[in-house]
GUTI-884683 format. One line per field, with one value per residue (C-alpha): residue in one letter; chain; residue number from 0; x, y, z. Coordinates in steps of 0.25 Angstrom, whole numbers. Example, Ala and Ser with C-alpha at 12.3 -4.5 7.8 and 13.67 -1.06 7.14 Angstrom:
GUTI-884683
residuo: c(A  S)
cadena: c(A  A)
num: c(0  1)
X: c(49  55)
Y: c(-18  -4)
Z: c(31  29)
This chain:
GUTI-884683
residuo: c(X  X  X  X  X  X  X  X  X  X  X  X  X  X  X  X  X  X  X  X  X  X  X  X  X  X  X  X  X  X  X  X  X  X  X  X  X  X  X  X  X  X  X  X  X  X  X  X  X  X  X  X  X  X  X  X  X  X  X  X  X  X  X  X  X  X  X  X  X  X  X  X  X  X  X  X  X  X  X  X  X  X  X  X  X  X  X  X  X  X  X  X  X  X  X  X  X  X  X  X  X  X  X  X  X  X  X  X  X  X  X  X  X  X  X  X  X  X  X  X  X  X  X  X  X  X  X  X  X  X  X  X  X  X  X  X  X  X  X  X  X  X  X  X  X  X  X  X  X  X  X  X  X  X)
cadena: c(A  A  A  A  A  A  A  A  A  A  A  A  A  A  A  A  A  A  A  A  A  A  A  A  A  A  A  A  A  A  A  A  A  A  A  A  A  A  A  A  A  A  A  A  A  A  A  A  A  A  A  A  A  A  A  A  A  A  A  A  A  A  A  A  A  A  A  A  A  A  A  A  A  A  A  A  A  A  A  A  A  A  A  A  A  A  A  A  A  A  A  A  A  A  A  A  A  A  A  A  A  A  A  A  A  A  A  A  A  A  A  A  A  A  A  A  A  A  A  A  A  A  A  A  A  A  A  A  A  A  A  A  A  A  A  A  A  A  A  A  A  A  A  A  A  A  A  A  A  A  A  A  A  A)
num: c(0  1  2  3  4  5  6  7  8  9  10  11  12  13  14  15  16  17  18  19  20  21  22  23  24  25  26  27  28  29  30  31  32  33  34  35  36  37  38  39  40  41  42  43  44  45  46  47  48  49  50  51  52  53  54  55  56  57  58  59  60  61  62  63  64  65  66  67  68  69  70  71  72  73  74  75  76  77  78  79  80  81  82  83  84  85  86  87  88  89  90  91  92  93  94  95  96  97  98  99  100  101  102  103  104  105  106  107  108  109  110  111  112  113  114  115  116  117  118  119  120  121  122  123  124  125  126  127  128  129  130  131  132  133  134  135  136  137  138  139  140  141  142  143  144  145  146  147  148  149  150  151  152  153)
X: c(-171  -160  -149  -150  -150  -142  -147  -152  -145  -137  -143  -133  -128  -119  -110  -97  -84  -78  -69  -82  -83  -95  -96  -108  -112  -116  -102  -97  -108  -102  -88  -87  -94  -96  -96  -104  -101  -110  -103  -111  -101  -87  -78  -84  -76  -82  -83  -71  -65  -74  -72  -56  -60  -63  -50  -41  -50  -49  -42  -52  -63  -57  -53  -67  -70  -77  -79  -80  -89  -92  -105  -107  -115  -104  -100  -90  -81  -83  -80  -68  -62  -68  -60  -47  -46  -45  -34  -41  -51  -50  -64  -74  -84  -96  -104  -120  -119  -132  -142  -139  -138  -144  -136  -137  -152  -152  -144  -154  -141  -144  -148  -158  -147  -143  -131  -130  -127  -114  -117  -110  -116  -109  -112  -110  -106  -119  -125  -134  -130  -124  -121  -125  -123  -125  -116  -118  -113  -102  -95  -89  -96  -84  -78  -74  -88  -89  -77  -84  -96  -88  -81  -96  -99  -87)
Y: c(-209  -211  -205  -192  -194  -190  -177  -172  -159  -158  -154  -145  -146  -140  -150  -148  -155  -162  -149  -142  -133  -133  -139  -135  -145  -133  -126  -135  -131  -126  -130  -145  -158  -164  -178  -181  -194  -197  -207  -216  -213  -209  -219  -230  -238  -236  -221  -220  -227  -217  -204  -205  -211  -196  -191  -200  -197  -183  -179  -187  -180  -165  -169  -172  -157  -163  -161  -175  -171  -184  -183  -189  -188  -188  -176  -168  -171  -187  -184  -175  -188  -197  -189  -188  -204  -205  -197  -185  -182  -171  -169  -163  -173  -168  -169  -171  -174  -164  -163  -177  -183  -170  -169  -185  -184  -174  -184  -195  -203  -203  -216  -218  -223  -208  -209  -207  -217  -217  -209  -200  -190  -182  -168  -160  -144  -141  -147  -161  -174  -182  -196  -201  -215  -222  -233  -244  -238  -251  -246  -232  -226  -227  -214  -218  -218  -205  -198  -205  -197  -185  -186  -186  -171  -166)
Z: c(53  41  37  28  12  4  -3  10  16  27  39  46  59  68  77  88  84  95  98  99  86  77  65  56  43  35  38  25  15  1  7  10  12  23  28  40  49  58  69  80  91  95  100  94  84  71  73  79  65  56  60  59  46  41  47  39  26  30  16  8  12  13  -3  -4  3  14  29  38  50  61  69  82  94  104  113  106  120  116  101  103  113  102  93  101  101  88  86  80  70  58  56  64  74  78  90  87  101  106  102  102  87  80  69  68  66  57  48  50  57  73  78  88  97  97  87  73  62  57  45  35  26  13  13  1  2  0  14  6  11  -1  5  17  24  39  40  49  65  65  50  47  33  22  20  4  2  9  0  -11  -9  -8  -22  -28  -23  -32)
């Protein structure tokens, strides 16, 4: 299975944050892009260098009117400690923890070890993927390529 092209829509989803809200993918259509970070595993040290990533380019990618969502398969409980030992995340991380890697398959990015790649896709306001990359699981993807991306859907 690879990773869905760019072009391709979005298939929606519905996740829990680790505080147990629900965030929906198409709850941003006509009003921001999103980008989706896929992440092997919480406390691990690449992730654990990635995710805060998005928090300190926070303003970057708001300019750019875009949401940052991270995707994992841990329990919501093992995100939110995840989250609490780094100091505190500003954008949302969500559970695909059951049915297990789900939303991960549907992006073509869940590995048969039964977590997904480290992946990121650009999706535009209207719900089409417009960039998507797996990065090898020992390097975080670059978010200037990312915000790059972004500058060409204005």
């Amino acid at each position: 299975m690879s990773a869905l092209a760019p072009g391709t829509p979005a298939p929606n989803f519905t996740l829990k944050n680790f505080d147990g809200m629900e965030v929906t993918l198409s709850q941003f259509r006509g009003r921001k892009n999103v980008v989706l970070a896929f992440f092997p595993l919480a406390f691990t040290p690449v992730c654990s260098c990635q995710i805060p990533s998005y928090r300190d380019d926070l303003d970057r990618f708001e300019s750019s009117d875009c949401q940052v969502l991270a995707i994992g398969i841990g329990h919501t409980a093992a995100h939110k400690a995840w989250v609490e030992s780094l100091g505190g995340v500003t954008i949302p991380v969500l559970s695909d923890f059951y049915p297990h890697g789900e939303v991960a398959k549907k992006y073509g990015v869940l590995r048969e070890e039964g977590f997904p790649e480290r992946a990121v896709f650009l999706v535009d306001k209207q719900g089409v993927i417009r960039y998507s990359f797996v990065s090898e699981l020992r390097r975080q993807p670059d978010n200037q390529i990312l915000l790059e991306e972004l500058g060409k859907l204005r």
